[in-house]
N, C-alpha and C positions, 0 to 999 in steps of 0.2 A: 461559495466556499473557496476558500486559499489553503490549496496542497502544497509540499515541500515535499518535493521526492528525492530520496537519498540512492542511487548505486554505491554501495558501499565497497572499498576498495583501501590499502593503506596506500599504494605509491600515487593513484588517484582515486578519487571518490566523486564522483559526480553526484551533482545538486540543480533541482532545477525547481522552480514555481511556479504551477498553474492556476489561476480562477477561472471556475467555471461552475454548472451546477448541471445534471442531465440536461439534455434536449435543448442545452443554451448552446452558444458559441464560445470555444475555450480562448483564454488570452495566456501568452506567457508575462508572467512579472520577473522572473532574472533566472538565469541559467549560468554556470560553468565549474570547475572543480576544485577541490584542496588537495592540493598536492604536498607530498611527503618527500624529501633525497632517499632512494631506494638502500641508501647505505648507511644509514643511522638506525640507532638502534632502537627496539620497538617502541620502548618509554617512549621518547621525546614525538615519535612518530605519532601516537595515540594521542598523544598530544595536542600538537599541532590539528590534527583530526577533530578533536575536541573545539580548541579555538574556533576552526574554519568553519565549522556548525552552527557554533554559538551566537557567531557574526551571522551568519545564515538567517539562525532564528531571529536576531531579533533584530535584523531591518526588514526582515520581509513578513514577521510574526505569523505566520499559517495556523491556520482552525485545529488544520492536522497533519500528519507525518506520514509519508507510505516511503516504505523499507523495503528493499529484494530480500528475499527469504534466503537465508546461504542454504547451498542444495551441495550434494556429495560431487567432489572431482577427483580425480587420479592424484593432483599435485596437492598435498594434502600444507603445504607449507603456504601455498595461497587460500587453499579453505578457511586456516586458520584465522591470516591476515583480515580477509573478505570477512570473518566473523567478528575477529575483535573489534572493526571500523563498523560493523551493523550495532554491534552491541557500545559504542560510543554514541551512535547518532542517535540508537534507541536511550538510550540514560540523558543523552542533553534536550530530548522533547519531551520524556517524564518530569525529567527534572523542575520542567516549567509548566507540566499539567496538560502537557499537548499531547492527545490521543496517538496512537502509534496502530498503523497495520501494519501487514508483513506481506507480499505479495510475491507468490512464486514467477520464474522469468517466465513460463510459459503461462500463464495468466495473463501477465501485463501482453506477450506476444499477441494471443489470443483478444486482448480487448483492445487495444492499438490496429493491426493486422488485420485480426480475421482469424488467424490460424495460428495456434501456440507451436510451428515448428518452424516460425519465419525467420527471417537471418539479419542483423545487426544494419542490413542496408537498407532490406523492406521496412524495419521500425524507425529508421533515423527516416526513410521517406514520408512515411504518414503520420510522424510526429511533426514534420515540415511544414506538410500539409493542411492538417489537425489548425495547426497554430497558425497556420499560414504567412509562415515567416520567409522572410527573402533567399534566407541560407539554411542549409541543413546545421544541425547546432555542432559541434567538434569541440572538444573527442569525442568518441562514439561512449563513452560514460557519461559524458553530460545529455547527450537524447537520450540515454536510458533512464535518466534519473526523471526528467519532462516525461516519459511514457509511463513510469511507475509513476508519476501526480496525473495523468490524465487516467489511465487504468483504476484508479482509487478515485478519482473523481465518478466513473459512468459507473464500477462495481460496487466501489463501498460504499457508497449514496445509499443503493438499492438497498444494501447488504442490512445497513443501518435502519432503514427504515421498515423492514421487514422484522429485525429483532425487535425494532419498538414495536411494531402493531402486538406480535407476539408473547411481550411482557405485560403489555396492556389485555389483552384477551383473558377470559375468565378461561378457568383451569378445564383444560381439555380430561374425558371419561376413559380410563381406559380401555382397549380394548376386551377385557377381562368383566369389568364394571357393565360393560353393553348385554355381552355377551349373558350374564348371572339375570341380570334384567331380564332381557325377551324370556331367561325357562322360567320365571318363575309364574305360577298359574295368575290365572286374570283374578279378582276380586269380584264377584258379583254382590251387589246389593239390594235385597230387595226391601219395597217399602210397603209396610202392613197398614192397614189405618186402623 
């Protein structure tokens, strides 16, 4: 499977590609960011965001897309930014039929790490690692964007294959339906000749 992991950001937005599949060895296919002039105005910004994706998607054409989830911060004018560039990356891999997850940062912490309260050094370390690359990746948006494709790779694999087994499954009884069952008295039969 070929991830395209977005950190979505407007002045940077890191992008990174993993293949790999659970319990395999993960390889990086290309990592680094779209950058925006922090003093233009949003339009052209969204933009440029747009394009930088789109080149993204389609040299490196991924299975699928994993997105950081925008979460609430005090600077509400970076919330925003951080959103409208999630919500570009998410429309340019609809757009082409590519699956989209959304992965909160303490998730990808957690499946990267070990522990979803790790710090931007521990995840650029064991994304290093993970990939086993000579340099840690820079900016520290581009290792997060490679941890949200390796985090969607070991989670949403699972995630995925569990909903199928689940869709496939013949319709579970409810609790309710069990329950009416066992009161009701037993049926005895007997046979006369």
């Amino acid at each position: 499977m070929r991830v395209l992991g977005v950190d979505p950001g407007l002045t940077r937005c890191g992008v990174g590609v993993v293949d790999g599949a659970p319990g395999r060895p993960l390889k990086m296919a290309g990592v680094g960011v779209v950058r925006t002039p922090a003093d233009a105005e949003i339009g052209p910004r969204l933009l440029l965001v747009e394009q930088g994706i789109e080149a993204w998607l389609e040299e490196y054409r991924p299975d699928m897309v994993a997105v950081e989830r925008v979460f609430a911060q005090h600077n509400v004018r970076t919330v925003m930014g951080t959103a409208q560039a999630s919500a570009v990356a998410m429309l340019c891999a609809t757009r082409r039929g590519i699956p989209v997850t959304l992965h909160t940062p303490s998730e990808v912490k957690a499946a990267v790490t070990g522990s979803g309260r790790a710090d931007k050094a521990q995840v650029t370390a064991m994304v290093t690692r993970l990939l086993r690359l000579d340099a840690p990746p820079k900016p520290a948006d581009a290792a997060d964007a490679l941890a949200l494709a390796i985090c969607h790779i070991w989670r949403g694999a699972a995630a995925g294959r569990i909903a199928a087994a689940v869709a496939k499954a013949p319709p579970a009884r409810s609790a309710a339906a069990v329950v009416r069952a066992a009161a009701r008295p037993a049926v005895r039969q007997e046979h006369r000749p």
